[in-house]
VMD Tcl script that builds the backbone (N, CA, C; Angstrom):
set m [mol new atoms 294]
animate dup $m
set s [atomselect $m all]
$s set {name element resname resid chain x y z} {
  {N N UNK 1 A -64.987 -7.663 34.843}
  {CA C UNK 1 A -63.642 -7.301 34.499}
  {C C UNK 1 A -62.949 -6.515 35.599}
  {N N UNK 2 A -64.003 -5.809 36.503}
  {CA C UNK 2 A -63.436 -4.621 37.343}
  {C C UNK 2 A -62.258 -6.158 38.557}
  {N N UNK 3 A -63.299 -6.929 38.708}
  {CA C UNK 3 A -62.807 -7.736 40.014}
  {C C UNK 3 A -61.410 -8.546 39.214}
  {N N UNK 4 A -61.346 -9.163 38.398}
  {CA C UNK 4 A -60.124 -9.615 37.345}
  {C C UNK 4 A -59.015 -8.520 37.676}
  {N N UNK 5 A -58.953 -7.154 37.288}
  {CA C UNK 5 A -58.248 -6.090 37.954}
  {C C UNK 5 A -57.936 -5.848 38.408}
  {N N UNK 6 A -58.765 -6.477 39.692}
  {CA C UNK 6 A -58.095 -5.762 41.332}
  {C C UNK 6 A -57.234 -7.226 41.492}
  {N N UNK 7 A -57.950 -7.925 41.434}
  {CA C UNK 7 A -57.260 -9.873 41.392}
  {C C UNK 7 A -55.641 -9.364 40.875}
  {N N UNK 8 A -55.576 -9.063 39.704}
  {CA C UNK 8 A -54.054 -9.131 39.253}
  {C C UNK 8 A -53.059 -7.769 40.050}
  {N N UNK 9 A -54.348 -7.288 40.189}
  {CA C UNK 9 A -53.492 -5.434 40.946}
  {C C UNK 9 A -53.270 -6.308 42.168}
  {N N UNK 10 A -53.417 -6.725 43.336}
  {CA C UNK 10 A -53.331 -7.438 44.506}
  {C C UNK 10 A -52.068 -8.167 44.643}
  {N N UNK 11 A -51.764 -9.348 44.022}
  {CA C UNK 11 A -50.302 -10.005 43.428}
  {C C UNK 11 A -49.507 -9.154 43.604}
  {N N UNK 12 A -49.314 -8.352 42.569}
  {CA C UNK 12 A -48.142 -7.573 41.974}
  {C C UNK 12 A -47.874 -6.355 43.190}
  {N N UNK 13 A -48.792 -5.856 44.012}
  {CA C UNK 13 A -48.602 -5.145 45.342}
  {C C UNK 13 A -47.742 -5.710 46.307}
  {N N UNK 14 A -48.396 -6.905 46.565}
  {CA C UNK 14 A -47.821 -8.111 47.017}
  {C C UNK 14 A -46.419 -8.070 47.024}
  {N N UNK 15 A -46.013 -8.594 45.364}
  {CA C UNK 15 A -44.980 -8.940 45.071}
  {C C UNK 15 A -43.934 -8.086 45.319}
  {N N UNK 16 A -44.451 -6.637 44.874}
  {CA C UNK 16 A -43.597 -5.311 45.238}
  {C C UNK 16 A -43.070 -5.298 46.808}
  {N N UNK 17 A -44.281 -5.669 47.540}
  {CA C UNK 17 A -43.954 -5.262 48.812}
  {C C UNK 17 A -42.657 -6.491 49.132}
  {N N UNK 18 A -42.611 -7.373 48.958}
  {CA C UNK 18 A -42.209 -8.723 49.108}
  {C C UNK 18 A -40.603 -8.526 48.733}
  {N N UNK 19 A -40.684 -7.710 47.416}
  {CA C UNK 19 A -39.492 -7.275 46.244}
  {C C UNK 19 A -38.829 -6.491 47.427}
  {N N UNK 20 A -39.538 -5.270 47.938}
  {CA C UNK 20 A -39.248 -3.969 48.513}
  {C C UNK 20 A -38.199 -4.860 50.018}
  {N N UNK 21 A -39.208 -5.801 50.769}
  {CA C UNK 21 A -38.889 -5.993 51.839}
  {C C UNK 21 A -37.139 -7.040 52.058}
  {N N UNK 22 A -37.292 -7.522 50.679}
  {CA C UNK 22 A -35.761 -8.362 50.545}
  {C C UNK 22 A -34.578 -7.544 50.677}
  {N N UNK 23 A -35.237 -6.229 49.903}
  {CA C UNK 23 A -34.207 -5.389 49.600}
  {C C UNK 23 A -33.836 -4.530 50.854}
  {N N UNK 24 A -34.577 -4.432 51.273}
  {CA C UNK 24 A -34.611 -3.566 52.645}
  {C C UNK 24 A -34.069 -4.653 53.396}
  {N N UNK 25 A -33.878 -5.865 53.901}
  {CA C UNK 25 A -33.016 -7.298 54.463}
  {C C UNK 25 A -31.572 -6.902 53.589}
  {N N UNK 26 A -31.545 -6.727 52.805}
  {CA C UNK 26 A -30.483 -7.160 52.032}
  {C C UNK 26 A -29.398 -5.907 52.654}
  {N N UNK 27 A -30.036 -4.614 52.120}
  {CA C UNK 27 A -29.052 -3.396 53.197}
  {C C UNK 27 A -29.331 -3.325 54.544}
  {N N UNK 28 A -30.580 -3.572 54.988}
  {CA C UNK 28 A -29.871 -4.027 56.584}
  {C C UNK 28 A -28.755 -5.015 57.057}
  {N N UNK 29 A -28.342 -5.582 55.826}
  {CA C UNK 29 A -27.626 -7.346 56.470}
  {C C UNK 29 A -26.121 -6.637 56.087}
  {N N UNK 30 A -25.973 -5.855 54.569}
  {CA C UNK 30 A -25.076 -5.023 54.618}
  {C C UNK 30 A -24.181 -4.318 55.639}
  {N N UNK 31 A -25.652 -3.149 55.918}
  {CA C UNK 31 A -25.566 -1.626 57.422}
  {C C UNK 31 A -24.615 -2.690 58.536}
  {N N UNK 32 A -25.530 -3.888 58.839}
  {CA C UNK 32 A -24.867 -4.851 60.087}
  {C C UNK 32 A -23.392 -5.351 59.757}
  {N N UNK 33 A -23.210 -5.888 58.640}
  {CA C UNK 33 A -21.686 -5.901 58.384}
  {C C UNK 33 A -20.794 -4.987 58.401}
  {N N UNK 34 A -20.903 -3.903 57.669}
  {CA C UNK 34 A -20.473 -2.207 57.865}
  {C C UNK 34 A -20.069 -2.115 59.240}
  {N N UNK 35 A -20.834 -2.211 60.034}
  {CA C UNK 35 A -20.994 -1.480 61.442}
  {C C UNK 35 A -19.981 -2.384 62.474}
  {N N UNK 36 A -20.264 -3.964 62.181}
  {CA C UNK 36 A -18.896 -4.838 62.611}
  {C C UNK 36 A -17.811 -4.534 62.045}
  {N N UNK 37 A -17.671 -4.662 60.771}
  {CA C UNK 37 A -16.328 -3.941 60.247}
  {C C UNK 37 A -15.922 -2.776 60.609}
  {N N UNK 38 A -16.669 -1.851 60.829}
  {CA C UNK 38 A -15.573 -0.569 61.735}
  {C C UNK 38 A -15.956 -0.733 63.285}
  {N N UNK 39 A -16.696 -1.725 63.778}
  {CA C UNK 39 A -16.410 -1.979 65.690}
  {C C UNK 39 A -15.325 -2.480 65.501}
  {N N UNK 40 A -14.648 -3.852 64.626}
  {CA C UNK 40 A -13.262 -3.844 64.634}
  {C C UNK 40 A -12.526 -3.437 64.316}
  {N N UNK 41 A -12.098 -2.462 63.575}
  {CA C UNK 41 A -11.367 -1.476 63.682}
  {C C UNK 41 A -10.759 -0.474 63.852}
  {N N UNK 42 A -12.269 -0.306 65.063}
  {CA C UNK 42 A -12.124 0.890 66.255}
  {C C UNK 42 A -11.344 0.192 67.243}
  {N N UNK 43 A -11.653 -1.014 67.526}
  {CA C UNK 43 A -10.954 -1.674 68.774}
  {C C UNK 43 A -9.409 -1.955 68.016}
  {N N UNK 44 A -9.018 -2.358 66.966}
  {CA C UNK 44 A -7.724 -2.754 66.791}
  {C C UNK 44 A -7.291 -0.961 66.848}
  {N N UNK 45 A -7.481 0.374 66.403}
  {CA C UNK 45 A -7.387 1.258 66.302}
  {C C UNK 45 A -6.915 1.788 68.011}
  {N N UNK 46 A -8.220 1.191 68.817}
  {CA C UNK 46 A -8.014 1.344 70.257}
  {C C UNK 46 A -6.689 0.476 71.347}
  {N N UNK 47 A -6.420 -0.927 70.326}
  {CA C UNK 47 A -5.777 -1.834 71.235}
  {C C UNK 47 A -3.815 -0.986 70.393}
  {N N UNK 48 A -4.251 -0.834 69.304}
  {CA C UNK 48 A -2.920 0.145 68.753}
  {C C UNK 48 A -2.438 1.179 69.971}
  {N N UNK 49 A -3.371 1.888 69.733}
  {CA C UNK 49 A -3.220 3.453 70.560}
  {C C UNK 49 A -2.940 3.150 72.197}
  {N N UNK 50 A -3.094 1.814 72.858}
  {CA C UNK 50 A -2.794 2.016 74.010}
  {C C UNK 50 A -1.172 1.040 73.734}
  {N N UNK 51 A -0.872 0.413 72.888}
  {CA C UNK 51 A 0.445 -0.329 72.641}
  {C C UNK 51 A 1.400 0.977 72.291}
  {N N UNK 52 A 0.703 1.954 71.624}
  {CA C UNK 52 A 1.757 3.114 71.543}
  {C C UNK 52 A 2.050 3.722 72.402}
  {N N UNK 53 A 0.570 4.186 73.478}
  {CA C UNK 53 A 1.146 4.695 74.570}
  {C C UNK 53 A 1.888 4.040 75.676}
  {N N UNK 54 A 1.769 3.162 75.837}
  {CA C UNK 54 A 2.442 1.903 76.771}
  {C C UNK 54 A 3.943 1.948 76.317}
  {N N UNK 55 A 4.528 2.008 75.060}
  {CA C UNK 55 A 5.668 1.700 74.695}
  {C C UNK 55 A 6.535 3.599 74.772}
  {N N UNK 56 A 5.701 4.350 74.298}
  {CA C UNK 56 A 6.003 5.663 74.836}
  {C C UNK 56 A 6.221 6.104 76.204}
  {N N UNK 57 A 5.503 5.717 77.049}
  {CA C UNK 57 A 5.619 5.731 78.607}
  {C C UNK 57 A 6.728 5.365 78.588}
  {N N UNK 58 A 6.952 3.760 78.418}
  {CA C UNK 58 A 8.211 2.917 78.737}
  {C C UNK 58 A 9.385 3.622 78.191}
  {N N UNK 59 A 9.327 3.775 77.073}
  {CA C UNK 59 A 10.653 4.433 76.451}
  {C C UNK 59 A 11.185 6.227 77.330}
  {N N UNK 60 A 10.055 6.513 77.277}
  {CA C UNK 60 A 10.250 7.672 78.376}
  {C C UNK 60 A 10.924 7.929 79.576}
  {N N UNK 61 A 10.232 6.885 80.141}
  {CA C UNK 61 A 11.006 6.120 81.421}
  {C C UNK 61 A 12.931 5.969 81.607}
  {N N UNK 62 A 12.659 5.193 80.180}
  {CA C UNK 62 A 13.995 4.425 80.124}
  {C C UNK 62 A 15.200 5.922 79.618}
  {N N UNK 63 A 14.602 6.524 78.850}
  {CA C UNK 63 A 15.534 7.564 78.716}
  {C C UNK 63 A 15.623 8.499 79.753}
  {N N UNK 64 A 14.902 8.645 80.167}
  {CA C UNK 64 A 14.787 10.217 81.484}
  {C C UNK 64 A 15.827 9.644 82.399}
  {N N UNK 65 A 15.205 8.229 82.996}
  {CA C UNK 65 A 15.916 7.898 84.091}
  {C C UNK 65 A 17.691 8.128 84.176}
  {N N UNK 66 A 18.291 7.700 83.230}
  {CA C UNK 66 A 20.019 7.633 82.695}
  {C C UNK 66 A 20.155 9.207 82.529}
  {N N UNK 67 A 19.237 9.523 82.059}
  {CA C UNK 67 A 19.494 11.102 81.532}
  {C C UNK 67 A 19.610 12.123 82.880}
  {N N UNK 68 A 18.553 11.984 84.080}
  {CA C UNK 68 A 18.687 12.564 85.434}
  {C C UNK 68 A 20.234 12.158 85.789}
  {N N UNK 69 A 20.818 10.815 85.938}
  {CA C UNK 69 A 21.923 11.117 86.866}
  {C C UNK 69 A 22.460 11.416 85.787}
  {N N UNK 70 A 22.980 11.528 84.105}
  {CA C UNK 70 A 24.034 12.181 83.795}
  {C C UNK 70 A 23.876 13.515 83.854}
  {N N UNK 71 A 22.800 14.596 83.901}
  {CA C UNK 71 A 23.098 15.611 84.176}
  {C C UNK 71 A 23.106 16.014 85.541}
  {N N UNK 72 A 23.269 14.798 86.029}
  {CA C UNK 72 A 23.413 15.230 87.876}
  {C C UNK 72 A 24.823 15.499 88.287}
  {N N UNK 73 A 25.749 14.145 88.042}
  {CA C UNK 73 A 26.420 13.611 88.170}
  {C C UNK 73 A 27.945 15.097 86.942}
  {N N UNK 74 A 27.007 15.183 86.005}
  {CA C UNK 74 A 27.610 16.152 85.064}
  {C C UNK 74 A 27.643 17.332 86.228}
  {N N UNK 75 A 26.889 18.069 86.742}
  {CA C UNK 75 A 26.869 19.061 88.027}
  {C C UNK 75 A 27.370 18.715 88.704}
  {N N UNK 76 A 27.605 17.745 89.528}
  {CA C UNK 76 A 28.510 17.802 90.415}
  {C C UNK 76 A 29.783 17.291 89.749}
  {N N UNK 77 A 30.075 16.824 89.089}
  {CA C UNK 77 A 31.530 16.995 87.927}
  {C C UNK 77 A 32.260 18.421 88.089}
  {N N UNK 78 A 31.432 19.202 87.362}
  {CA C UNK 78 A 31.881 20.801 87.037}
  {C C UNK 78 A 31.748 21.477 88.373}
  {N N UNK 79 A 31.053 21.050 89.592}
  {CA C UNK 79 A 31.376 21.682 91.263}
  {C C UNK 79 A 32.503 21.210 91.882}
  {N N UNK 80 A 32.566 19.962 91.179}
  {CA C UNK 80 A 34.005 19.896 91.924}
  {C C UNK 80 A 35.567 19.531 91.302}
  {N N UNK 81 A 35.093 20.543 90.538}
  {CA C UNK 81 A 36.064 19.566 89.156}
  {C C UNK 81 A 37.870 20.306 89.298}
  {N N UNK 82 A 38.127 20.694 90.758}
  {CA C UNK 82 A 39.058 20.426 91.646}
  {C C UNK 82 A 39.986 19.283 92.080}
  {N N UNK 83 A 38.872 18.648 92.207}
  {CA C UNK 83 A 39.461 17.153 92.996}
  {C C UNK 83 A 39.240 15.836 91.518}
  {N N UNK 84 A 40.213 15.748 91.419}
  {CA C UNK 84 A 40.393 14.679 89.803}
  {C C UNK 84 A 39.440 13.323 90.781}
  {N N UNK 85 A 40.031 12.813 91.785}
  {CA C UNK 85 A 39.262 11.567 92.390}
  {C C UNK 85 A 37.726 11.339 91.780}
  {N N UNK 86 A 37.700 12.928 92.635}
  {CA C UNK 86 A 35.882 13.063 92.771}
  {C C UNK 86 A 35.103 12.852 91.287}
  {N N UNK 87 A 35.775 13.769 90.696}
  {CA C UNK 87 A 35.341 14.165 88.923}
  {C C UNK 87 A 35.413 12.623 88.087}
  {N N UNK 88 A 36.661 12.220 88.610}
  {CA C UNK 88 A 37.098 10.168 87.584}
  {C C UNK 88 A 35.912 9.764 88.185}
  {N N UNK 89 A 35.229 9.906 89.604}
  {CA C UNK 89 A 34.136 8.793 89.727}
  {C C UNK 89 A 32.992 9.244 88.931}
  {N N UNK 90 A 32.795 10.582 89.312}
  {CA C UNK 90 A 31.518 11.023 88.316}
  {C C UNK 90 A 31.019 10.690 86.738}
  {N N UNK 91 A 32.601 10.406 86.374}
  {CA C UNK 91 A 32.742 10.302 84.831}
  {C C UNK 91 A 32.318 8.986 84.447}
  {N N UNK 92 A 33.082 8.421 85.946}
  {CA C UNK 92 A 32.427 6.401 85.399}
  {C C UNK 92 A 30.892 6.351 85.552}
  {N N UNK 93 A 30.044 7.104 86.552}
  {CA C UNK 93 A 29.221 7.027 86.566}
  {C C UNK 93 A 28.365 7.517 85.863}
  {N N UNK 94 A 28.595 8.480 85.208}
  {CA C UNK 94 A 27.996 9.299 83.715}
  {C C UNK 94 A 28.118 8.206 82.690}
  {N N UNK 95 A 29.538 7.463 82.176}
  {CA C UNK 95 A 29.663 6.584 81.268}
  {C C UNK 95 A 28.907 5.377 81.239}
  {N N UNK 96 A 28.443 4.655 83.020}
  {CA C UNK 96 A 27.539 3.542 83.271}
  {C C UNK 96 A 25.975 4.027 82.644}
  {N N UNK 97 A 25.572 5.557 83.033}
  {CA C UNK 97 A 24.471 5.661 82.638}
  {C C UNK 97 A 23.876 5.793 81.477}
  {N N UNK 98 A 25.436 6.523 80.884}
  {CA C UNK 98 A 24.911 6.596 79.001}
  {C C UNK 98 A 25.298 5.140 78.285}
}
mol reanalyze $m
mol bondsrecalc $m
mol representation Tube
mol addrep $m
């Protein structure tokens, strides 16, 4: 009877381990999906963050630049704001930039 015992105890170890090891496949196959699902959405997260900074630069750009000669152009306005000639050109050129 003892050997009948170990016979059926043997199987069912078996089977456990067998049970155990699917399951352990099953959340590794999970963990591996998980882990692709946020690599892509670190990179769309990453390809975002440089489209923001790229469009921030640019916009930066685009405003500063107009903005230097009108407060340039505004200074020398009010230095020479004597001579109407001088001041009418400054003004068109303040108005081209804004």
């Amino acid at each position: 009877m003892l050997i009948v015992f170990i016979f059926f105890i043997r199987p069912r170890s078996q089977q456990s381990k067998l049970l155990e090891k699917e399951r352990t496949d099953s959340l590794n196959a999970k963990l591996r999906e998980q882990q692709e699902a946020l690599e892509e959405a670190l990179r769309l997260a990453q390809s975002a963050n440089r489209a923001k900074t790229t469009f921030l630069n640019n916009m930066s750009h685009n405003i500063r630049t107009p903005m230097n000669a009108i407060i340039g152009y505004t200074g020398l306005a009010s230095s020479h704001i004597d001579n109407k000639e001088q001041v009418m050109d400054y003004i068109s050129k303040i108005a081209q930039s804004s």
